[in-house]
N, C-alpha and C positions, 0 to 999 in steps of 0.2 A: 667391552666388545671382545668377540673371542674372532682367532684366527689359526685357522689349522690345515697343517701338510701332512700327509701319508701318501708315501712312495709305492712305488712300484716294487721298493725292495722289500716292502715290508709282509708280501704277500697276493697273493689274487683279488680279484675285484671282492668277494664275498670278506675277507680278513680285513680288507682296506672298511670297506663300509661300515663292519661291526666296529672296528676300532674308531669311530666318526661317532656311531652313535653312540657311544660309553663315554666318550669324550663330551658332545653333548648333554646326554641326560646327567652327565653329575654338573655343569656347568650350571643347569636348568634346576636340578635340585639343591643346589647348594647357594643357588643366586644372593640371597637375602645371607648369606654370612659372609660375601665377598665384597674388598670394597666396590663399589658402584663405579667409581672412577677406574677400575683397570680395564687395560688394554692387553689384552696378551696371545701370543701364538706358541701353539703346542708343534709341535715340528714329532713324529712317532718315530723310534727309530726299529732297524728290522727285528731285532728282539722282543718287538712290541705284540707281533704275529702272534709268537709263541705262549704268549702269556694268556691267561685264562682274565674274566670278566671283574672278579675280584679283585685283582691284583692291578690291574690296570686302574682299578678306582681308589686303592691303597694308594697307587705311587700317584695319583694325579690330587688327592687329598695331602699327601705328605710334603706338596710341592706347594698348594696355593689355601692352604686351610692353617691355621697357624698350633694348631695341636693336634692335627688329622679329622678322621673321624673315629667318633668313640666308640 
């Protein structure tokens, strides 16, 4: 199960959203090499705004993928 926050600080509605669905679709794509049994919440913090689509999928790979993505 996935559970996720992004603040107000992180940016305007349109920043908040994108950062939801990158957060999503790598969850979605990456299903099948996760264990099946986690439960987790991504909490974005305001730095997250800033960052470009990539890199938010680097660091979200480098956190629950166990050698990233190649």
């Amino acid at each position: 199960r996935l559970g996720m926050t992004v603040s107000k600080k992180v940016g305007n509605a349109v920043q908040r959203n994108r950062i939801k669905r990158i957060i999503r679709e790598f969850f979605r794509l990456n299903r099948d090499r996760l264990n099946n049994s986690i439960e987790c919440v991504v909490i974005a913090r305001p730095r997250a705004g800033r960052t470009d689509n990539a890199g938010l999928t680097r660091s979200l790979a480098g956190l629950f993928l166990p050698y990233g993505i190649p």
